[in-house]
C-alpha positions, 0 to 999 in steps of 0.5 A: 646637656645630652641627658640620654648620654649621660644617664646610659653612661652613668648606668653602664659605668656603675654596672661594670664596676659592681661585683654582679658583672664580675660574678662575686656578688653575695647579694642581688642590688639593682644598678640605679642613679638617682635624677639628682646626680645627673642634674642636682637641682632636679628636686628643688623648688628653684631647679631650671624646669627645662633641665628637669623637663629634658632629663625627664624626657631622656629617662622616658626614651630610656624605658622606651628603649628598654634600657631602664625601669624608673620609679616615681614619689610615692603618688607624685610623677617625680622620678625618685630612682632609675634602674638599669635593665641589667641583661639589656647591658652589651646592647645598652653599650652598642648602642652608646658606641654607636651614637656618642662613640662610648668605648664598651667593655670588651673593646677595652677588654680587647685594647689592655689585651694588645698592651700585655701582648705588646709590653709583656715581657721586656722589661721587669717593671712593664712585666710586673705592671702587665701581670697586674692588667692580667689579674684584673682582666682574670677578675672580669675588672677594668683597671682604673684609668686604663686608657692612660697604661700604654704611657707607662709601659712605654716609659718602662720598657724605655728607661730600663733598657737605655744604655746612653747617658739622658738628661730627663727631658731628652729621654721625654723626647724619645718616649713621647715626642715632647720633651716635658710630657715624662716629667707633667705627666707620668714621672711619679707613676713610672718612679713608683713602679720601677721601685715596687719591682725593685722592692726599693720604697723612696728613703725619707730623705731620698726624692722618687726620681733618683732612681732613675739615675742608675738607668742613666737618667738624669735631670738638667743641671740646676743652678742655685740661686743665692743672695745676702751675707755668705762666703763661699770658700772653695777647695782651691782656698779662693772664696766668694763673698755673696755680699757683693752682688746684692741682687744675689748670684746663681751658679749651677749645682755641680759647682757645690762638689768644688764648696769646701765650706760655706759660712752665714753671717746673718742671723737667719737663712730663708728658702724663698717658694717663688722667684718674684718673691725671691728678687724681693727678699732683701735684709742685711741680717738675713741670706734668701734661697730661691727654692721654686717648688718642692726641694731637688736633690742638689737643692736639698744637698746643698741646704744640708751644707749650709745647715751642718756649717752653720747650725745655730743660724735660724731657718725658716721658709717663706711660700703661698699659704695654700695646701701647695705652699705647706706640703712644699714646707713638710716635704723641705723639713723631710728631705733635709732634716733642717726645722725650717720654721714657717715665716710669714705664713699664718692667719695673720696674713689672711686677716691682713686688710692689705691683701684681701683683694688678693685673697682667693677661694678654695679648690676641692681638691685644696680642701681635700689636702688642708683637711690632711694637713690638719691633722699636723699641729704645725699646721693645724691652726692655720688649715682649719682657718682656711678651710673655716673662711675658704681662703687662700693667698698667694706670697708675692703680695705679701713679699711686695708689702714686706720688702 
C-alpha cells in the first residue's frame, strides 16, 4: 500500500468535493482523514505495525512537504487526525499527477469542457445532459463519475438521430465497437435521460428500454420457453398441444401475435429465474415459464395472456433466494399485474440441512438491497432472516433435490 497516494488522494477528493472549494461555505472546517481510514486497524491492539509504521512514515513525508498538518493522542505520538494545508492544494495535486498520474480538477475541469463543445447541441437529451455538466461547471463542481459522461453522450446523440432500423446490440456495435457494451453498460442511464428530456417516466407496467422502439431500436427477438400441460390454439384453428414435448418447446416471441387462445390444464403456472432449474421443473400438474432475469417486454405480454385465459390457475415464481432473486419476484408481479406468489423461497429453504453446503455469505451491496426489501411484507421475514444469519442461496440446488 502506496499510503502517500492514498492519504494526498483522499485529502484533495474530500476538498473538491466541499463547499470551501466551491465558495458557498457558511463556516470554515478543515479538510481532515482520520489514519483509521486509510488502514482500519491502525488504532488497534493487533493492528500490522509495518502498515502503521509505513502509514506513519507517509504522513511525516506529508507534513515535510507541506502538504499537511497532524495532530497526536492527547500526550501519546498516536496520529489522531491529519489535515490538509488547504492553499497548498493545485500544488498538492501537481504533485500527484506527476508521480501517480491523479487527474486534477482543472484538467477535468478542461475535459467536461471538450464534452459540452463536442456534444452540446445535437441532440435534445445529450443537450440537456450537457447543460447539466455546464451548472455544474458554473458551481465550481465535478459531476459524479465524470469520466464515464462521454458513453452517454455518445449513445445519445446516436440513438436520437438514427433513421434505419437496429436490433439493440447492432446499434452497440456502432457506438462503441462491442456489441454488449449498450446493454451491460449504459442502457439504464441513456433510457432515463431520453424519458427525462421527453418528460415520459417509465409506466408501471412499462419496461425503461421501449422507449428506445421510436427511435428504431429494437432488442433481438426472443423466444419463449415453454413446457407442461397447455394447448396453443392458433388464428389459423390449428392448435399445439405442449404435452407432447415433455422437455418443453421454445419459439420466438412474435409467433404470439398469431395465439388466438392459450388454455392451462394444470393446476398451477410457474416462471422458473434459471434455466438449469428450468430443465428440471417437471410436474404433471403444473406448466413451467422459463423467465431468465427480470421479465422482457414479450415475456411480460405473454404472461398477461396466459393470465386473462386463465385466471383461476395458480401463479407462482421460483428463483435464487437472494436480494437478485426478490427484486426479480416484486418487478415479474409489477409488470404484469399477475400475484405470483413466491414457491420454494423462504427460510426453510435456508434451514434445510440438504443445502447448507451451498449456502453463501452476503454482499454489501445484498445487504443494502434486503434491508429495502424489508420494508415489503412479502418479503419482510424472509430478508430480515438473511440479513440475521448472512445467508444466501442459489435455486439449482434446490430444483436438483425437489425434481
Amino acid at each position: 500500500m502506496d499510503y502517500e497516494e492514498k492519504l494526498l488522494t483522499v485529502l484533495a477528493e474530500k476538498y473538491r468535493k466541499s463547499k470551501k472549494d466551491q465558495g458557498t461555505n457558511a463556516t470554515w472546517r478543515r479538510t481532515k482523514v482520520c489514519p483509521s481510514q486509510l488502514y482500519k486497524n491502525y488504532s488497534r491492539n493487533d493492528g500490522d505495525m509495518a502498515q502503521i509504521e509505513a502509514l506513519n512514515q507517509a504522513i511525516l513525508q506529508c507534513r515535510d512537504k507541506g502538504f499537511v498538518t497532524y495532530e497526536t493522542e492527547g500526550f501519546s505520538s498516536e496520529i489522531q487526525s491529519v489535515y490538509l494545508v488547504d492553499d497548498r492544494i493545485e500544488e498538492l495535486e501537481g504533485y500527484l499527477a506527476k508521480k501517480y498520474g491523479y487527474e486534477p480538477k482543472p484538467a477535468k475541469r478542461q475535459k467536461i469542457e471538450r464534452l459540452i463543445a463536442a456534444y452540446g447541441g445535437y441532440s435534445p437529451a445529450a443537450d440537456q445532459e450537457c447543460k447539466k455538466l455546464q451548472q455544474a461547471l458554473d458551481k465550481n463542481r465535478i459531476p459524479a463519475r465524470y469520466d464515464q459522461i462521454e458513453e452517454l453522450l455518445k449513445a445519445l446523440v446516436f440513438i436520437e438521430t438514427n433513421e434505419k432500423e437496429l436490433y439493440l446490440r447492432e446499434a452497440s456495435l456502432l457506438i462503441y465497437g462491442d456489441s454488449k457494451y449498450l446493454e451491460e453498460n449504459t442502457l439504464g442511464s441513456v433510457c432515463k435521460a431520453i424519458r427525462s428530456c421527453l418528460s415520459r417516466p417509465c409506466g408501471e407496467a412499462e419496461l425503461e428500454d421501449e422507449i428506445l422502439e421510436e427511435y428504431h431500436i429494437l432488442r433481438e427477438k426472443q423466444k419463449l420457453c415453454l413446457k407442461g400441460e397447455m394447448t396453443l390454439r392458433m388464428a389459423s384453428g390449428r392448435e399445439l398441444e405442449l404435452g407432447m414435448f415433455p422437455n418443453g418447446i421454445e419459439f420466438f416471441a412474435d409467433e404470439m401475435k398469431q395465439m388466438e387462445q392459450i388454455r392451462v390444464h394444470a393446476s398451477f403456472f410457474t416462471t422458473v429465474e434459471n434455466y438449469t432449474s428450468w430443465l428440471r421443473c417437471h410436474r404433471a400438474d403444473g406448466v413451467y415459464f422459463y423467465l431468465g432475469g427480470y421479465a422482457a417486454r414479450h415475456q411480460r405480454d405473454f404472461l398477461k395472456k396466459v393470465y386473462s385465459g386463465n385466471p383461476l390457475v395458480d401463479y407462482q415464481h421460483f428463483g435464487d433466494i437472494d436480494a437478485g432473486g426478490l427484486y426479480i419476484h416484486e418487478h415479474l408481479c409489477r409488470v404484469t399485474g399477475i400475484p405470483f406468489q413466491l414457491y420454494r423461497m423462504s427460510c426453510r429453504e435456508l434451514e434445510d440441512t440438504r443445502f447448507q453446503s451451498c449456502l453463501h455469505s452476503l454482499t454489501e451491496q445484498d445487504r443494502i438491497r434486503l434491508k429495502s426489501l424489508r420494508k415489503q411484507k412479502i418479503y419482510r421475514e424472509l430478508a430480515a432472516y438473511m440479513l440475521e444469519r448472512n445467508v444466501k442461496l442459489e435455486q439449482e440446488i434446490i430444483s436438483y433435490y425437489e425434481y
